[in-house]
PDB file of N, CA, C and O in Angstrom:
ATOM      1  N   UNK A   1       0.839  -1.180   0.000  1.00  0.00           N
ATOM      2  CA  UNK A   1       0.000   0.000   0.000  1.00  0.00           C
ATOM      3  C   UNK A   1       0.883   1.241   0.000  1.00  0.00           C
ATOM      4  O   UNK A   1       1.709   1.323   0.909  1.00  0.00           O
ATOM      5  N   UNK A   2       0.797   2.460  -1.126  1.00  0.00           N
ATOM      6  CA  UNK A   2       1.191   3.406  -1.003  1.00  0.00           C
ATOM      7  C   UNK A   2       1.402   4.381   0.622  1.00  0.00           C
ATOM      8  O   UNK A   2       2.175   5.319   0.813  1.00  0.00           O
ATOM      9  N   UNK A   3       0.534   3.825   1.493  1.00  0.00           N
ATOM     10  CA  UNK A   3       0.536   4.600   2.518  1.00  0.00           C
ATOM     11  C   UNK A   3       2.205   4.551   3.254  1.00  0.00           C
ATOM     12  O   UNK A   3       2.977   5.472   3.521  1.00  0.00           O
ATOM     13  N   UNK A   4       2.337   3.003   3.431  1.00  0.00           N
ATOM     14  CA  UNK A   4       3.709   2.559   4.082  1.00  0.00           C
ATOM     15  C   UNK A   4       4.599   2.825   3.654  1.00  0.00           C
ATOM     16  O   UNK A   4       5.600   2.455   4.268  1.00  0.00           O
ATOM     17  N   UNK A   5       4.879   3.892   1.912  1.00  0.00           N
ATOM     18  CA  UNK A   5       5.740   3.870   1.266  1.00  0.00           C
ATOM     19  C   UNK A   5       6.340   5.175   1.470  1.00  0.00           C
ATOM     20  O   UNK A   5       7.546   5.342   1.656  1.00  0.00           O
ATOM     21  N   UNK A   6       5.289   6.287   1.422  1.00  0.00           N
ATOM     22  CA  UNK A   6       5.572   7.697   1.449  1.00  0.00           C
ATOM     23  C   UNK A   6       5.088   8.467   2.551  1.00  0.00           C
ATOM     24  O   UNK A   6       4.154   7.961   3.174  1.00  0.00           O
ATOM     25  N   UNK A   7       5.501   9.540   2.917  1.00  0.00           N
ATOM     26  CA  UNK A   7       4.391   9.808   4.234  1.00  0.00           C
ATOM     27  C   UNK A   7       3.543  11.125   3.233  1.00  0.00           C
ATOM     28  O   UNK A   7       2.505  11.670   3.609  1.00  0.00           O
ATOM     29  N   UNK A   8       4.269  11.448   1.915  1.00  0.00           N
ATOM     30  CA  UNK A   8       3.107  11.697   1.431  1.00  0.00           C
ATOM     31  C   UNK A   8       1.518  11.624   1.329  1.00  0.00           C
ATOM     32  O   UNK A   8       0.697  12.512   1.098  1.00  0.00           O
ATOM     33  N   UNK A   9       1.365  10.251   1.582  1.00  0.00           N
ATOM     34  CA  UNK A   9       0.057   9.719   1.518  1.00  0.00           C
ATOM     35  C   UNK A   9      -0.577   9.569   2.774  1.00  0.00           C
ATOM     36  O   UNK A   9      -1.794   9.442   2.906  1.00  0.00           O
ATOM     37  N   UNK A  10       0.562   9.590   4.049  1.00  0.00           N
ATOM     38  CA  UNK A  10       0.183  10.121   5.169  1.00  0.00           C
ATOM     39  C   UNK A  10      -1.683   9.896   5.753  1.00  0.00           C
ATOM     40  O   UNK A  10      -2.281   9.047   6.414  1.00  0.00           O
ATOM     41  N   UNK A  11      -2.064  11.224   5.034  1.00  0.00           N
ATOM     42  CA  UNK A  11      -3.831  11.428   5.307  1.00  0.00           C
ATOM     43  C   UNK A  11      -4.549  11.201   4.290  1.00  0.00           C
ATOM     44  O   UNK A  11      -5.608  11.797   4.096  1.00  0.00           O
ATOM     45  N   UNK A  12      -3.985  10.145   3.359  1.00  0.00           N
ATOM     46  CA  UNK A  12      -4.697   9.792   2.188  1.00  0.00           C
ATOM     47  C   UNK A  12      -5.661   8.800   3.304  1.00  0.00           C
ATOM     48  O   UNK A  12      -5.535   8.545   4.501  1.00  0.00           O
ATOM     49  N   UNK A  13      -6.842   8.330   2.071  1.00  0.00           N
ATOM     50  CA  UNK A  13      -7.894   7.111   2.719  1.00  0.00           C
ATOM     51  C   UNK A  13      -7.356   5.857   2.208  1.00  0.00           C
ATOM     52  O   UNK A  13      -6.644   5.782   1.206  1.00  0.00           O
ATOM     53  N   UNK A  14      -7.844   4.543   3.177  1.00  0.00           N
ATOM     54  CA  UNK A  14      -7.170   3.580   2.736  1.00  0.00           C
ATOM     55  C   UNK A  14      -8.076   3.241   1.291  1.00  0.00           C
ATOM     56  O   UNK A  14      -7.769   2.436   0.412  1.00  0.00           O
ATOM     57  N   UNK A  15      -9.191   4.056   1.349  1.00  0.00           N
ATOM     58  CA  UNK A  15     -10.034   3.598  -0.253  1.00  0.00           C
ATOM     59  C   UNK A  15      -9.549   4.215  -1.419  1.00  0.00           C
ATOM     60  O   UNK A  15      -9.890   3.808  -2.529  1.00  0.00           O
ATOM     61  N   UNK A  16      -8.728   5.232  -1.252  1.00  0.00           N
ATOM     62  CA  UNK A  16      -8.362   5.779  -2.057  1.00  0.00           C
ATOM     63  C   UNK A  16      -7.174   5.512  -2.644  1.00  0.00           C
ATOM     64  O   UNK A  16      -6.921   5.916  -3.779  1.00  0.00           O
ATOM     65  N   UNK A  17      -6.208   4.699  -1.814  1.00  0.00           N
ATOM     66  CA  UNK A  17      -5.087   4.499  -2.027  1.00  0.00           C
ATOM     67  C   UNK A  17      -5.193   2.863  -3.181  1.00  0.00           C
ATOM     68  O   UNK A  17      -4.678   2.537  -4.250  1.00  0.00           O
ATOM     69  N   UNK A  18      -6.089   2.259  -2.269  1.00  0.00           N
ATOM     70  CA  UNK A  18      -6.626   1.162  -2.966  1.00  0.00           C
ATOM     71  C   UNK A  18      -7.166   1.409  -4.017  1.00  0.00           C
ATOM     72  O   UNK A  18      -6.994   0.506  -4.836  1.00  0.00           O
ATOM     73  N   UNK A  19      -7.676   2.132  -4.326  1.00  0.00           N
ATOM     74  CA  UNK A  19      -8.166   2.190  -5.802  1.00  0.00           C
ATOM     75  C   UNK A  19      -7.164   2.922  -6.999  1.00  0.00           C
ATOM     76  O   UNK A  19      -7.463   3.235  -8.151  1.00  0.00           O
ATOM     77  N   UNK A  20      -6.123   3.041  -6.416  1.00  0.00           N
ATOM     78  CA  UNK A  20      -4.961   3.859  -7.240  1.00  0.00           C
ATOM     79  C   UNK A  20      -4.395   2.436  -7.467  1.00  0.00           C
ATOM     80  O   UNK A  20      -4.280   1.937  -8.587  1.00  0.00           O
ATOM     81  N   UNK A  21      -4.073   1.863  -6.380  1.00  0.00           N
ATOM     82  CA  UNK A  21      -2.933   0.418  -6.220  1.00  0.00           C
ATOM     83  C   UNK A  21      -3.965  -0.200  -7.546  1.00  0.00           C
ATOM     84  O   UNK A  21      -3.434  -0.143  -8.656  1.00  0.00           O
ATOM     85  N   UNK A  22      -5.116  -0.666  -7.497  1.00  0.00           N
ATOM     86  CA  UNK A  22      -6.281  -1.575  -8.169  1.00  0.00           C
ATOM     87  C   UNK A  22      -6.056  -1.337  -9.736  1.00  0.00           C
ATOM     88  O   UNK A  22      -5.843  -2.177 -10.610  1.00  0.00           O
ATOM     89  N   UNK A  23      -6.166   0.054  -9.836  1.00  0.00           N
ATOM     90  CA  UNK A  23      -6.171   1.236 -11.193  1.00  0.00           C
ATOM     91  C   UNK A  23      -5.475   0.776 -11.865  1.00  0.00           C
ATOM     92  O   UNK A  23      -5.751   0.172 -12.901  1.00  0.00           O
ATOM     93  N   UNK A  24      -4.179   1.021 -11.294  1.00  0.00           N
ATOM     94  CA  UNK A  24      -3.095   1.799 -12.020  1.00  0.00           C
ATOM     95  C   UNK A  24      -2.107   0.907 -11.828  1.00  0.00           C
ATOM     96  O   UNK A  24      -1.542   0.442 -12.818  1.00  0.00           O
ATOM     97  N   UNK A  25      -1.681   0.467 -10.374  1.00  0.00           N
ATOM     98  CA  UNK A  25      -0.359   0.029  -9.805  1.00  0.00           C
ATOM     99  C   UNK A  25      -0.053  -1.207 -10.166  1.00  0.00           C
ATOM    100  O   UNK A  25       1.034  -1.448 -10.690  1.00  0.00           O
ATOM    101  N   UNK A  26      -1.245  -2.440  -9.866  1.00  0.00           N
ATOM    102  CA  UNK A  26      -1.249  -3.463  -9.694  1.00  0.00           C
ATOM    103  C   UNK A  26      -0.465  -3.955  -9.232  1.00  0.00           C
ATOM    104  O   UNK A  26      -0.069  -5.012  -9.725  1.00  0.00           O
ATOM    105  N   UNK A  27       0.291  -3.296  -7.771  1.00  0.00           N
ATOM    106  CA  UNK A  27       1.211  -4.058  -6.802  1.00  0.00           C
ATOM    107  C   UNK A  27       2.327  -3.948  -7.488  1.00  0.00           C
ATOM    108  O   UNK A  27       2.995  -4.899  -7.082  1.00  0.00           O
ATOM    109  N   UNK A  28       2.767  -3.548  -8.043  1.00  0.00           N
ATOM    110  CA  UNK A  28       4.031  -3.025  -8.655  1.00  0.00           C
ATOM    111  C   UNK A  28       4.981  -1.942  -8.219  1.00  0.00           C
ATOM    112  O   UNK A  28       4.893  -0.791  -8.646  1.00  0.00           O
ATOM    113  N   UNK A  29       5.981  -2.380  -7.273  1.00  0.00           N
ATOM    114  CA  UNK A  29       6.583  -1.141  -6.316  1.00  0.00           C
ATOM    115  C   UNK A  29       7.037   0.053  -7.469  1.00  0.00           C
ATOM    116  O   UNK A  29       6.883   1.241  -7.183  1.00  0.00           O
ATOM    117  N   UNK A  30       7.570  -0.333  -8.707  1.00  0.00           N
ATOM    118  CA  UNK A  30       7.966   0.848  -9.459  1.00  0.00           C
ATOM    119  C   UNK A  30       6.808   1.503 -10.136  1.00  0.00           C
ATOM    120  O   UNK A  30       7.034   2.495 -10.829  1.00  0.00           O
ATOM    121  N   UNK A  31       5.685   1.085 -10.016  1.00  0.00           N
ATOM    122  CA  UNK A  31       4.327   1.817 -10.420  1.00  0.00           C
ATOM    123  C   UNK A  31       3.983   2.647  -9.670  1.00  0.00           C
ATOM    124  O   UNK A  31       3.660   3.820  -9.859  1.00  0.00           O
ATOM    125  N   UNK A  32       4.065   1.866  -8.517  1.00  0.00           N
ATOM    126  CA  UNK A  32       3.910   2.863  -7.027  1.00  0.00           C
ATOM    127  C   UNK A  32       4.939   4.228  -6.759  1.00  0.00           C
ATOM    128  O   UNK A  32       4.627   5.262  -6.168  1.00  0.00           O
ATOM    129  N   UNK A  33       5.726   4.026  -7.133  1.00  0.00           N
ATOM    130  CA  UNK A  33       7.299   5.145  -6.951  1.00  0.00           C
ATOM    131  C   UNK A  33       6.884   5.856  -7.983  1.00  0.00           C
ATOM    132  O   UNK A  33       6.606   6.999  -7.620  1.00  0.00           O
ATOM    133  N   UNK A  34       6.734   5.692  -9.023  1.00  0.00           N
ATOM    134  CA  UNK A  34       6.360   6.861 -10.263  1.00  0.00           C
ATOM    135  C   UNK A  34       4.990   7.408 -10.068  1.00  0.00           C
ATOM    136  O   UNK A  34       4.677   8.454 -10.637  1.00  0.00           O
ATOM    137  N   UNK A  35       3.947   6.617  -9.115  1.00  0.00           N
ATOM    138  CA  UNK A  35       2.959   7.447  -8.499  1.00  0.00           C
ATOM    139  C   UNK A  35       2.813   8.780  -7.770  1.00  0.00           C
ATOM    140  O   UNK A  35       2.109   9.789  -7.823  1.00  0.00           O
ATOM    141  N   UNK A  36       4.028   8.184  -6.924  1.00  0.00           N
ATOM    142  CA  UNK A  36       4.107   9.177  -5.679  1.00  0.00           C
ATOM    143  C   UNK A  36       5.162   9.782  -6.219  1.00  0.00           C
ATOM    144  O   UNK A  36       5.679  10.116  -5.153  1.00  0.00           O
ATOM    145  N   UNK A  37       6.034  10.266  -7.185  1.00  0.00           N
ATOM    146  CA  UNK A  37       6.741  10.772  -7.636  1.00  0.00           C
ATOM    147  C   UNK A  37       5.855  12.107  -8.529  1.00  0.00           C
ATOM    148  O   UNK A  37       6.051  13.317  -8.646  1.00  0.00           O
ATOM    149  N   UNK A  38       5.019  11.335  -8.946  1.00  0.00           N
ATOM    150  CA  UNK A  38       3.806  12.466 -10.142  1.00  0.00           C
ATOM    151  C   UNK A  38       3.184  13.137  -8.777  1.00  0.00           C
ATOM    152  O   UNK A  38       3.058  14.355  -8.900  1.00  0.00           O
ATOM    153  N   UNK A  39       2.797  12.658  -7.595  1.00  0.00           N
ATOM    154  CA  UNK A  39       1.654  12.974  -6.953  1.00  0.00           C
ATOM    155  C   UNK A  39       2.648  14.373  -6.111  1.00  0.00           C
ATOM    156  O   UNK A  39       2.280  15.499  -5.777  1.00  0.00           O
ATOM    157  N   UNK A  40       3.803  13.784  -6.001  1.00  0.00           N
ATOM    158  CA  UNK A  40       5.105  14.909  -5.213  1.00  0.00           C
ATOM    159  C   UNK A  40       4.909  16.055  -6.040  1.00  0.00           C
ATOM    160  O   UNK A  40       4.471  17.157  -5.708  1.00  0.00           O
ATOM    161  N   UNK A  41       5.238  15.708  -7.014  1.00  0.00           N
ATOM    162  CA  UNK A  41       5.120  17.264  -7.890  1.00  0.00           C
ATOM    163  C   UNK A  41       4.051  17.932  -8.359  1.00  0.00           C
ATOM    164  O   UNK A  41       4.221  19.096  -8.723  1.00  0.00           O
ATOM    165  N   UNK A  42       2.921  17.412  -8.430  1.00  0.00           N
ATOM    166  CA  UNK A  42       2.126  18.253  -8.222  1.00  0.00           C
ATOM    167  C   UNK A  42       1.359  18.892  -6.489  1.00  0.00           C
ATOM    168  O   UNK A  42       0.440  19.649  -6.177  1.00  0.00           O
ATOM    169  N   UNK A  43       2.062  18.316  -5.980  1.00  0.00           N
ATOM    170  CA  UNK A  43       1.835  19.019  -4.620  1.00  0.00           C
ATOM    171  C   UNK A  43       2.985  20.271  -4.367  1.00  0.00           C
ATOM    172  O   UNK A  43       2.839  21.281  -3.678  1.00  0.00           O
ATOM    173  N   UNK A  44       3.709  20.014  -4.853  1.00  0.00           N
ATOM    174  CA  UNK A  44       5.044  20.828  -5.326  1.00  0.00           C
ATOM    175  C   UNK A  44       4.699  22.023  -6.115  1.00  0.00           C
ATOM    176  O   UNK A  44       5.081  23.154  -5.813  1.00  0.00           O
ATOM    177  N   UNK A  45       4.118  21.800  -6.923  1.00  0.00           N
ATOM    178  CA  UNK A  45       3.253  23.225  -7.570  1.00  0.00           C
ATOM    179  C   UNK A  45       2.525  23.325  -7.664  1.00  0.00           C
ATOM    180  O   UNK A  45       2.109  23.624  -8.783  1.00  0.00           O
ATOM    181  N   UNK A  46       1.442  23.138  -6.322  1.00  0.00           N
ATOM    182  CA  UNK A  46       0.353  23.204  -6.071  1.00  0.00           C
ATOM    183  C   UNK A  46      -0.233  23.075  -4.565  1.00  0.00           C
ATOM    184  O   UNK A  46      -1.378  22.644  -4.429  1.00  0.00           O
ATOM    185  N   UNK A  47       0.786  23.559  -3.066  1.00  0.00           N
ATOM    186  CA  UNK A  47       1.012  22.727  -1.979  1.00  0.00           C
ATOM    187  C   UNK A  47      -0.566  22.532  -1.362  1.00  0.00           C
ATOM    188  O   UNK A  47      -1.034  21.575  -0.745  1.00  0.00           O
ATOM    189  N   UNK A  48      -1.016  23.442  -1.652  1.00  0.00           N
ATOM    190  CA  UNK A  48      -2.796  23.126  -1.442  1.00  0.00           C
ATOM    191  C   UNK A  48      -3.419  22.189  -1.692  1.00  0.00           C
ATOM    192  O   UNK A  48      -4.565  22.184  -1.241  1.00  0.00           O
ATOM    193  N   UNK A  49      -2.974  21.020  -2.488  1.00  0.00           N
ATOM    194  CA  UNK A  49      -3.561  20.038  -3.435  1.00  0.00           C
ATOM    195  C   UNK A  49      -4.305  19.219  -2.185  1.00  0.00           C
ATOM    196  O   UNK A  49      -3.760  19.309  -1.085  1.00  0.00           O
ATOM    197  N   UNK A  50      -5.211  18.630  -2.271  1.00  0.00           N
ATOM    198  CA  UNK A  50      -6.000  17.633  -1.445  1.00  0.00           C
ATOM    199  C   UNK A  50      -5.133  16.590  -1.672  1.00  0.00           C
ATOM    200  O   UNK A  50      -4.659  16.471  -2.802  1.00  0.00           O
ATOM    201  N   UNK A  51      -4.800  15.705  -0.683  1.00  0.00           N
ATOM    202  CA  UNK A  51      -4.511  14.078  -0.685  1.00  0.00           C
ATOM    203  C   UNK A  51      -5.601  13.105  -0.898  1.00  0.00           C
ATOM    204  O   UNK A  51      -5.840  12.135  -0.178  1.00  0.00           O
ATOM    205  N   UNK A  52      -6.252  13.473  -1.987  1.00  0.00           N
ATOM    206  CA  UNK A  52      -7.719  12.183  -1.614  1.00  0.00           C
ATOM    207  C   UNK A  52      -7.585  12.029  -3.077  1.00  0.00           C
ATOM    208  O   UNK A  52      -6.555  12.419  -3.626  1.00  0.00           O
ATOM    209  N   UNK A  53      -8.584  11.472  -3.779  1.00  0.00           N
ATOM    210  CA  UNK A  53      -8.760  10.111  -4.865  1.00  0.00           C
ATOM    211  C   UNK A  53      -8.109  10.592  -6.171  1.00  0.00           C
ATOM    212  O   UNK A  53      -7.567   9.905  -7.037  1.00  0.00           O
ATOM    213  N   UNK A  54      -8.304  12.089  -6.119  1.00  0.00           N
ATOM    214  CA  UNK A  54      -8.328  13.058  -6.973  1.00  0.00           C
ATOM    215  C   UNK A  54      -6.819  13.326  -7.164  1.00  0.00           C
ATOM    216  O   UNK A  54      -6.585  13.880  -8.238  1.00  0.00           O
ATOM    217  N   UNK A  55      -6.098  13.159  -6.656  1.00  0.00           N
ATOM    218  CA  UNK A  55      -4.526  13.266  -6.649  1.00  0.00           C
ATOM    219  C   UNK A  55      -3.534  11.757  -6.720  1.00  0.00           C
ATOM    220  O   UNK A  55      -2.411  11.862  -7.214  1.00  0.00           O
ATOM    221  N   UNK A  56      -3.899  10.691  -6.325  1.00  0.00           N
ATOM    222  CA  UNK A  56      -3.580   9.542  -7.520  1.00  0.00           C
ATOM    223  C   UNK A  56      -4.019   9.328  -8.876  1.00  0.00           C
ATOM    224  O   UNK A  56      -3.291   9.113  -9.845  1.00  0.00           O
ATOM    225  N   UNK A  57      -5.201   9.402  -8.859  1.00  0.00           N
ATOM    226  CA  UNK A  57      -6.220   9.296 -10.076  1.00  0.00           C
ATOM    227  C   UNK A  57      -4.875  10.231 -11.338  1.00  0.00           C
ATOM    228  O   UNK A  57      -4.391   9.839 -12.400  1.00  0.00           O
ATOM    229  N   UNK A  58      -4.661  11.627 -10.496  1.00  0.00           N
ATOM    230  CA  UNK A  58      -4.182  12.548 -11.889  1.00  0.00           C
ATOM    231  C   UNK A  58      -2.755  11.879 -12.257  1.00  0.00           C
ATOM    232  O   UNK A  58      -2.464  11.495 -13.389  1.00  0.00           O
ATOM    233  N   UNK A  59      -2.000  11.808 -11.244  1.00  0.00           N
ATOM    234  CA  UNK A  59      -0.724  11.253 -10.987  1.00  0.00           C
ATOM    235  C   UNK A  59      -1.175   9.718 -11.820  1.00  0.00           C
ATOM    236  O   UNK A  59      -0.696   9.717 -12.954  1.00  0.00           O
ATOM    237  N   UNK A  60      -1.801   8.721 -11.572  1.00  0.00           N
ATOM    238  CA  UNK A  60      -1.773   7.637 -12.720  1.00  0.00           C
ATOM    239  C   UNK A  60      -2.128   8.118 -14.172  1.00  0.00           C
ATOM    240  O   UNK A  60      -1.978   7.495 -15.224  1.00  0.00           O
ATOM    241  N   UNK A  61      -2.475   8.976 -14.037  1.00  0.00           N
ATOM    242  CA  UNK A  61      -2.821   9.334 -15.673  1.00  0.00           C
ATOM    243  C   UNK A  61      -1.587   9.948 -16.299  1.00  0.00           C
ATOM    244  O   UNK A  61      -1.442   9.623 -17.477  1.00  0.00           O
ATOM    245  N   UNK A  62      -0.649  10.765 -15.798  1.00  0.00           N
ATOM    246  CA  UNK A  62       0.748  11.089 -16.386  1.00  0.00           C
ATOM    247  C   UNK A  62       1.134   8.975 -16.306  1.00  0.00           C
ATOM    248  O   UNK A  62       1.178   8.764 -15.094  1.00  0.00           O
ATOM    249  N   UNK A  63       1.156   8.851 -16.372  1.00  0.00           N
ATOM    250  CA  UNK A  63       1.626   7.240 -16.507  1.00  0.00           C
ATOM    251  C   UNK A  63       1.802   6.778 -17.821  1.00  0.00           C
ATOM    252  O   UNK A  63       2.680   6.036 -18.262  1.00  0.00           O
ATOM    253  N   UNK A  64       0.640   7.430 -18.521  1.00  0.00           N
ATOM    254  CA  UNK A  64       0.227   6.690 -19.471  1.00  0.00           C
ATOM    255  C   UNK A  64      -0.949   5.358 -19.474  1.00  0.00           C
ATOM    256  O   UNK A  64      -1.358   4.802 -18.455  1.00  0.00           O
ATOM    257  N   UNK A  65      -1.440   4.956 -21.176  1.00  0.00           N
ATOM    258  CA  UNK A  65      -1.952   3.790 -20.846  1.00  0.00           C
ATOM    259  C   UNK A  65      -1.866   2.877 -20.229  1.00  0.00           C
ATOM    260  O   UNK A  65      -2.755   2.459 -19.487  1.00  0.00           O
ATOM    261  N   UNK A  66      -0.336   2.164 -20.467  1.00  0.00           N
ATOM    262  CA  UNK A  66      -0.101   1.258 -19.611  1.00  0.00           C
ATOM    263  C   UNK A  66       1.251   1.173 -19.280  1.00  0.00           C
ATOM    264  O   UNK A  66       2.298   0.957 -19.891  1.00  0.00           O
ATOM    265  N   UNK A  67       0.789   1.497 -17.674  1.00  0.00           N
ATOM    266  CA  UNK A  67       2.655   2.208 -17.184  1.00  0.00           C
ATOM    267  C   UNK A  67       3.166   0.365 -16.808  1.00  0.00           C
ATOM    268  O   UNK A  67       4.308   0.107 -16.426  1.00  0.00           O
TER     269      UNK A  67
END
């Protein structure tokens, strides 16, 4: 789970995180690292950004189709 990985995700929900892992990740630690890598930088230029569904969701979509 992204949570144990970053403290980014810190006050993320565990439903939310799960549905990024489900999405996008499929348990794949380097799916996960380029997650929270997209999700860093846009909190980075943006420090306001919410931690909820809406900020993996965007971060898997810089991924591509199929990261």
């Amino acid at each position: 789970m992204l949570s144990l990985f970053h403290p980014l995700w810190d006050t993320a929900t565990d439903a939310d995180l799960l549905y990024a892992d489900q999405t996008c990740a499929r348990g794949n630690f380097r799916t996960r690292a380029k997650i929270t890598s997209h999700a860093y930088a846009a909190r980075s230029r943006a420090p306001d950004t919410a931690v909820d569904r809406a900020l993996p969701t965007r971060a898997c979509s810089r991924l591509g189709p199929n990261p």
